[in-house]
ZAMARGU-4260 file (C-alpha; in steps of 0.2 Angstrom, whole numbers, plus 5000, padded with zeros to 4 digits):
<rodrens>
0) 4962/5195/4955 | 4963/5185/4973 | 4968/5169/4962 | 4981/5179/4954 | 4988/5184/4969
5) 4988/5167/4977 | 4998/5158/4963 | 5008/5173/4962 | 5013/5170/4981 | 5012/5151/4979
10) 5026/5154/4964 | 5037/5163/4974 | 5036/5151/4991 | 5039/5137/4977 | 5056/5148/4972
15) 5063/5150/4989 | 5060/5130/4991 | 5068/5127/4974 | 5084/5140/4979 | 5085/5133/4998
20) 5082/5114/4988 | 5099/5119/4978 | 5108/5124/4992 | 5107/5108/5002 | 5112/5097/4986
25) 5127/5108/4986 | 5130/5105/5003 | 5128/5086/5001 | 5141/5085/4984 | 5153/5093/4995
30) 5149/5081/5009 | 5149/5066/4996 | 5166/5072/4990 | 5175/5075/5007 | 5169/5056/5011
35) 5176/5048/4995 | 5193/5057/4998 | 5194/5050/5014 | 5187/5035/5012 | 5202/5032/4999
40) 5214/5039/5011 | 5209/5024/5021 | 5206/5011/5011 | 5217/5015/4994 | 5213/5005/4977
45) 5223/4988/4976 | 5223/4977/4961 | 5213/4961/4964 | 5231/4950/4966 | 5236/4962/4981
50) 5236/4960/4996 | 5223/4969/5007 | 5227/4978/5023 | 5218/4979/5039 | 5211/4994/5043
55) 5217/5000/5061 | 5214/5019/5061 | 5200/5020/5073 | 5200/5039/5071 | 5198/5042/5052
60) 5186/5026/5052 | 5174/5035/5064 | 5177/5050/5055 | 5170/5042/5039 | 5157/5036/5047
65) 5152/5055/5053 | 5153/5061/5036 | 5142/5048/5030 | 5128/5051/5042 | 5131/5069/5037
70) 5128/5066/5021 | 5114/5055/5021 | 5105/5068/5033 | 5108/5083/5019 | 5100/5070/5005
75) 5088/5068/5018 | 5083/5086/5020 | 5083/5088/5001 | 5069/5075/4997 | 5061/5082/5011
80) 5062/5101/5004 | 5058/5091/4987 | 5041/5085/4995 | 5036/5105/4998 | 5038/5112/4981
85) 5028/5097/4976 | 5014/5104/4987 | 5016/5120/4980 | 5015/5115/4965 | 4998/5107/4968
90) 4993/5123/4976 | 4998/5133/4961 | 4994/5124/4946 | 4979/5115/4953 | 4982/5099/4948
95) 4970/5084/4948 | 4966/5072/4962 | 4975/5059/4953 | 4991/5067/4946 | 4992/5076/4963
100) 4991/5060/4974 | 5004/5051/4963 | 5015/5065/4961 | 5016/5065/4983 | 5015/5046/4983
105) 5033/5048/4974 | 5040/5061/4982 | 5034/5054/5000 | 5042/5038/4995 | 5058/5050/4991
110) 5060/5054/5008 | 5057/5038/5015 | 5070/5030/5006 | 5083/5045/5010 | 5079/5039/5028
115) 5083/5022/5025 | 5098/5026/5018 | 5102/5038/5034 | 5099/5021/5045 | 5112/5011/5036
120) 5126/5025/5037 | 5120/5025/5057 | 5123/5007/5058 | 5136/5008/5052 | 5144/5021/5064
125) 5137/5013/5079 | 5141/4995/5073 | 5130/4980/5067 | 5130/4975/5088 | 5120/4988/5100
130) 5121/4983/5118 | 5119/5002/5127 | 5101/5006/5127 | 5090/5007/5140 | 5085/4989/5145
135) 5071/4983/5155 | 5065/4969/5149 | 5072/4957/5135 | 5057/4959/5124 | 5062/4977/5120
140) 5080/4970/5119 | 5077/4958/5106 | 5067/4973/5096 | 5081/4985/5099 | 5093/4972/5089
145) 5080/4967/5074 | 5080/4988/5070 | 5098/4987/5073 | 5099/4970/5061 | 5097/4970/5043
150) 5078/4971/5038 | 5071/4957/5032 | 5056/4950/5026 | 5042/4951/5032 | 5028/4941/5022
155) 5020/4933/5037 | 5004/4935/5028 | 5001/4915/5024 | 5006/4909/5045 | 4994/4924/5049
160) 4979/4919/5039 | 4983/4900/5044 | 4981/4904/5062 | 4973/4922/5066 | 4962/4921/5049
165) 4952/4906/5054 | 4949/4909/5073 | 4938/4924/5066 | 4928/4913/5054 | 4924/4902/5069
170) 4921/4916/5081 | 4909/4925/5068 | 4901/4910/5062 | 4884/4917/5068 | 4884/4930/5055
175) 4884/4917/5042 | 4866/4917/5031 | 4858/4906/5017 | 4849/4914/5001 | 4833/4905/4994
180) 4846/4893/4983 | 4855/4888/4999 | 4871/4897/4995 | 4881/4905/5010 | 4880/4921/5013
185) 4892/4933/5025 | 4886/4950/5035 | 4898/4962/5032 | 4902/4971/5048 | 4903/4989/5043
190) 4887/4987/5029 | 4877/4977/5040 | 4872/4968/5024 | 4874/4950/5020 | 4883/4945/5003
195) 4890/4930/4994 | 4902/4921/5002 | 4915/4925/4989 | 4912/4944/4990 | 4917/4945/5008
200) 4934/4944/5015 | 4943/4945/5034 | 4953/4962/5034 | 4968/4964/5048 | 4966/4981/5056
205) 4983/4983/5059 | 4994/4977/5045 | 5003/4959/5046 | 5023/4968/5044 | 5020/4976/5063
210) 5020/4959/5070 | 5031/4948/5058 | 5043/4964/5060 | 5043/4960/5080 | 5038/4979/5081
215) 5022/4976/5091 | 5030/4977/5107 | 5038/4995/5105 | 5020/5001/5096 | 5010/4995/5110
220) 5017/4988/5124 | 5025/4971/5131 | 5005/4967/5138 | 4999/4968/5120 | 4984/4955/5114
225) 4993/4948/5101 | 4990/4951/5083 | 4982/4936/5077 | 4969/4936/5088 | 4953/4939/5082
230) 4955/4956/5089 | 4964/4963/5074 | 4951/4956/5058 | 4935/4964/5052 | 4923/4953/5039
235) 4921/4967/5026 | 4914/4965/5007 | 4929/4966/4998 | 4928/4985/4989 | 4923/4991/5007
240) 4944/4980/5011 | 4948/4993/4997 | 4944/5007/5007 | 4948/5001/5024 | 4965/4996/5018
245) 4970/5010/5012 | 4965/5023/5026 | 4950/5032/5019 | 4939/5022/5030 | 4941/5019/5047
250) 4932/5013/5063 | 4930/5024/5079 | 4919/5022/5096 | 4903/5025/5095 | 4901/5031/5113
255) 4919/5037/5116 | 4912/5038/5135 | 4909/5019/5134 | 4923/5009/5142 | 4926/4994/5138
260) 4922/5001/5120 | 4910/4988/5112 | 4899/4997/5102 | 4910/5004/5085 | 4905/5016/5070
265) 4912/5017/5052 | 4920/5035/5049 | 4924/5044/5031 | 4942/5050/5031 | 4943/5057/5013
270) 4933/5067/5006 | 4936/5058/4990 | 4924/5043/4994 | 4908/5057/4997 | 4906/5053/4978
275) 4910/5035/4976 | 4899/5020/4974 | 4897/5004/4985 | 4895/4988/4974 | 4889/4997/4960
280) 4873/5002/4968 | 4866/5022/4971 | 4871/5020/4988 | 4885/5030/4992 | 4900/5025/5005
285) 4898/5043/5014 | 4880/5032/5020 | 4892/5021/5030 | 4899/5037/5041 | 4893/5038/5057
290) 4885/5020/5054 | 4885/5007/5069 | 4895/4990/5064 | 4887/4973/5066 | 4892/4963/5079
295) 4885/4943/5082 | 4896/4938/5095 | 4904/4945/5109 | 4922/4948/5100 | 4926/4966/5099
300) 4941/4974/5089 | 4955/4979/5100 | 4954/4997/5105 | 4975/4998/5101 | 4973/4994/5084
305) 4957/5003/5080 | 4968/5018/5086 | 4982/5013/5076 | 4973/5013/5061 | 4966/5029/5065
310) 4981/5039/5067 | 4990/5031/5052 | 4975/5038/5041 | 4978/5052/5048 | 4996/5053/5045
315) 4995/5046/5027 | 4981/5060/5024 | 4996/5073/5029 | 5008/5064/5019 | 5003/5063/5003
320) 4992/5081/5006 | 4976/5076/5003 | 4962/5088/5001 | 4956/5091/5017 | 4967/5084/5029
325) 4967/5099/5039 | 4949/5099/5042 | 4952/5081/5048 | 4962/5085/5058 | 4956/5100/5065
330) 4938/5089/5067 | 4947/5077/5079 | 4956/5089/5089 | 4940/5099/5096 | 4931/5081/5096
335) 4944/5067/5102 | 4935/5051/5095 | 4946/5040/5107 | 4941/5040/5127 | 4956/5052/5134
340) 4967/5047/5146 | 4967/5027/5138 | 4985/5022/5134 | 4984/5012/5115 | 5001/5015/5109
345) 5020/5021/5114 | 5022/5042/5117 | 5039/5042/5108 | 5031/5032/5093 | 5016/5042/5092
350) 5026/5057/5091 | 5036/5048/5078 | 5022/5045/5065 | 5018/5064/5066 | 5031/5072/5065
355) 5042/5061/5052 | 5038/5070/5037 | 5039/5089/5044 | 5031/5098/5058 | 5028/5116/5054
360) 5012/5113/5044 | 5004/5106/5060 | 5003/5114/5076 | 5013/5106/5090 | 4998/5107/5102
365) 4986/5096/5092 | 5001/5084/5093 | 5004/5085/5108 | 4984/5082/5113 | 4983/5065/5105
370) 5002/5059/5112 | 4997/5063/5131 | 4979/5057/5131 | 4979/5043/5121 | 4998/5036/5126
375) 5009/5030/5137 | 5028/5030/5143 | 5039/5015/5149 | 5058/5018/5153 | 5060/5006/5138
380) 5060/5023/5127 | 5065/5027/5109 | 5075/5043/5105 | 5080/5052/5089 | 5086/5043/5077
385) 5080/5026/5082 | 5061/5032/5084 | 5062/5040/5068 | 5068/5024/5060 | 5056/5013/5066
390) 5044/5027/5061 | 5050/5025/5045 | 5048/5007/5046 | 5030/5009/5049 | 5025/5020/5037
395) 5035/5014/5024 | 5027/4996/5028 | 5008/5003/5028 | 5013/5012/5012 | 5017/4992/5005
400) 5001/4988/5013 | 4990/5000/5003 | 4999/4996/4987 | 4995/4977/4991 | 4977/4983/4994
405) 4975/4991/4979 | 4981/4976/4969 | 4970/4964/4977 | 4955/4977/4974 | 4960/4977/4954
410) 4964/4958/4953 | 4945/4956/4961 | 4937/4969/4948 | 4947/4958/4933 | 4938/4942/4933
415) 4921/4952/4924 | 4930/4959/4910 | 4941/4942/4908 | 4925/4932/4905 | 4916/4946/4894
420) 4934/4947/4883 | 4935/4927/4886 | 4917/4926/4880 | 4919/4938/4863 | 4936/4929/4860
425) 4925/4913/4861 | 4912/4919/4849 | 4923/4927/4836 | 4933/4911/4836 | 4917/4901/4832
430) 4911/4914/4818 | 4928/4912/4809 | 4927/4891/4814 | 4909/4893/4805 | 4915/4904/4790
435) 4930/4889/4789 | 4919/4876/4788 | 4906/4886/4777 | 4924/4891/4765 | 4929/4872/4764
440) 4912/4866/4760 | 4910/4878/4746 | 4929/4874/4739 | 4924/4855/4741 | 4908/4856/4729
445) 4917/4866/4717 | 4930/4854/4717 | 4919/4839/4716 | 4910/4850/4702 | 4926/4854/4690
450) 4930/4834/4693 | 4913/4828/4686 | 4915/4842/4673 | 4929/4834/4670 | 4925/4816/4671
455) 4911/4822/4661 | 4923/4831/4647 | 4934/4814/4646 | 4920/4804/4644 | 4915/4813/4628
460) 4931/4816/4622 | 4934/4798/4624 | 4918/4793/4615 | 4923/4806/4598 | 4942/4798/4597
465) 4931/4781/4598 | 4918/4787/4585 | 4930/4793/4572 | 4942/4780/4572 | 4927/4766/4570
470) 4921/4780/4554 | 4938/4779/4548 | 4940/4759/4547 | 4923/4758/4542 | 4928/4769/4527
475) 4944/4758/4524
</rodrens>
């Protein structure tokens, strides 16, 4: 009877999103249509042999513009009101793990790219060139113009490796063991165990895009270590990558009294991996929470990127409604696993990443807890639409870096069932080369049999014409 009663009330809050959903498209068509009459008022259709004019009407030009950041901003708000009915739907039909994860995944990725679009109609109102903002320093300038710029690429990942990767090697050198063949083996930090060499692999804490993106400086600060330092790798077994690149894993303090913070634990953000497998054994990954990582050297992971990754698992565990992501939440509120008062990333930014998607289901004060004890303020400040851009940037980025994670993970689990189907392909092609073979020799004998038969079958003919025609003159 309770259940009833919940899906009946999670039915009608899925309606009212549905109806309000509607009402926004409408509102957007009529925004849509209002922009296209305009926008042909201003520039009318020419065949390609005419002569185009230049547009000098200032007004209906930044007028256009308006509606188009009007519009964008009602397409916005309807992938977002999209997003909840998703939810509800989860909550209602109780759908899988998977289906539900995929299902947010998509409509997630609506909104974000209803926010990209939103950012090119406000470039194009403020213009390509943006010289007003508040400037301190030319650091924060030249980041201010590659968010008002075009994006670009931003696959820094071989420069990174070539630099970055191989200082951490050197530096963690001392973790390097032999088994009783000789062959190399590497500790991995969060395990504490040692594995082939091939099994292990250097992880960047904070993904490669923040830095090629020049988007360090407004995440962190202008006194930032850089991001190729050994302070942003972990050497982890590679499934243990697969969960640490995609936010289910993550590392805190161990003492969150100690400062400087060099001693670090492994943490269990979903709930999903409390049944999972490492490496095919009966160990479990919810053994590594609360687990001390392995240190052989005196390099420690920056505290700032440690943080980072801990509050983008956080937000991806809202964003795409995982189950229990309020307990999560709710577990790190009353127990702050950071030191407070320690500045690792931007106020405005922080304030960004959790409230991009919505902010109702959260409250405001838990928010506000993590912004003011674990951030900072400069006068060099993002507002409204440029701090949500560049939070969109972010997440949209991480989101390219759990998909890239995930694929590696796959390709690195291939090679097994590639040499077993490689291995039966191998064997079925030698059973049919051996049946050939067989077939051939058999269809040789029995051609080599009929051609003595015959050989044998002229010969006598050949002797019986001979025998009756020596009868036949004898007889003459």
């Amino acid at each position: 009877m309770e259940n009833h009663q919940q899906r009946k009330a999670g039915t009608s809050r899925m309606s009212e999103k549905l109806e309000q959903r509607y009402q926004v498209l409408y509102e957007y068509l009529d925004l849509l249509g209002r922009r296209e009459h305009l926008r042909l008022e201003i520039e009318p259709r020419f065949r390609p042999d005419q002569l185009q004019p230049v547009i000098d009407d200032r007004a209906k030009l930044a007028e256009l513009a308006r509606l188009g950041v009007e519009m964008a901003e009602k397409n916005k708000e309807a992938a977002g009101l999209e997003r909840e009915v998703a939810i509800e739907e989860i909550k209602v039909w109780s759908l899988s793990r998977d289906f539900a994860e995929r299902k947010m995944r998509l409509v997630s990725g609506g909104v974000l790219a209803a926010g990209e679009e939103l950012w090119k109609y406000e470039r194009e109102r403020v213009g390509e060139r943006y010289d007003d903002f508040p400037m301190r320093t030319y650091e924060f300038h030249d980041c201010m113009q590659d968010l008002y710029q075009q994006p670009g690429a931003r696959d820094q990942e071989a420069a990174v490796l070539g630099t970055g990767g191989q200082d951490v090697v050197v530096l963690l050198s001392t973790s390097w063991s032999t088994d009783i063949d000789g062959a190399p083996l590497v500790q991995c930090q969060i395990s504490g165990e040692f594995f082939p060499k091939d099994d292990v692999e250097i992880a960047p804490i904070v993904p490669y895009f923040v830095d090629s993106g020049a988007f360090a400086p407004l995440l962190f600060g202008s006194g930032a270590e850089s991001l190729r330092g050994s302070g942003n790798f972990l050497v982890l077994h590679r499934e243990i990558i697969k969960w640490f690149g995609t936010y289910k894993l993550v590392i805190l303090p161990y003492d969150r009294d100690e400062t400087p913070i060099r001693r670090w634990k492994a943490a269990v953000i979903s709930s999903r991996l409390n049944s999972e497998r490492f490496a095919g054994r009966s160990t479990l990954v919810s053994a590594f929470h609360s687990q001390e990582l392995a240190f052989n050297n005196e390099q420690r992971p920056v505290a700032r990127f440690a943080y980072f990754h801990f509050v983008m698992a956080l937000v991806r565990a809202k964003m795409l409604n995982c189950e229990g992501w309020r307990d999560a939440w709710a577990k790190y509120y009353l127990n702050p696993p950071f030191p407070q008062q320690s500045q690792y990333m931007r106020e405005c930014m922080l304030f960004g990443l959790f409230t991009y998607f919505d902010c109702g289901s959260i409250d405001l004060g838990i928010i506000d807890s993590w912004i003011r004890g674990n951030g900072f303020y400069e006068h060099e400040t993002l507002y409204g639409r440029e701090r949500d851009e560049l939070a969109r940037r972010i997440l949209a980025g991480v989101d390219e870096a759990v998909v890239t994670a995930e694929t590696q993970a796959r390709i690195a689990a291939s090679p097994d069932d590639s040499e077993t189907e490689s291995d039966s392909s191998e064997d079925d092609s030698e059973a049919e080369f051996d049946s050939s073979e067989d077939d051939s020799e058999a269809e040789s004998d029995s051609s080599e049999d009929d051609s003595e038969a015959e050989s044998y079958g002229s010969e006598d003919d050949s002797e019986a014409e001979s025998g009756s025609s020596e009868d036949g003159s004898a007889e003459d």
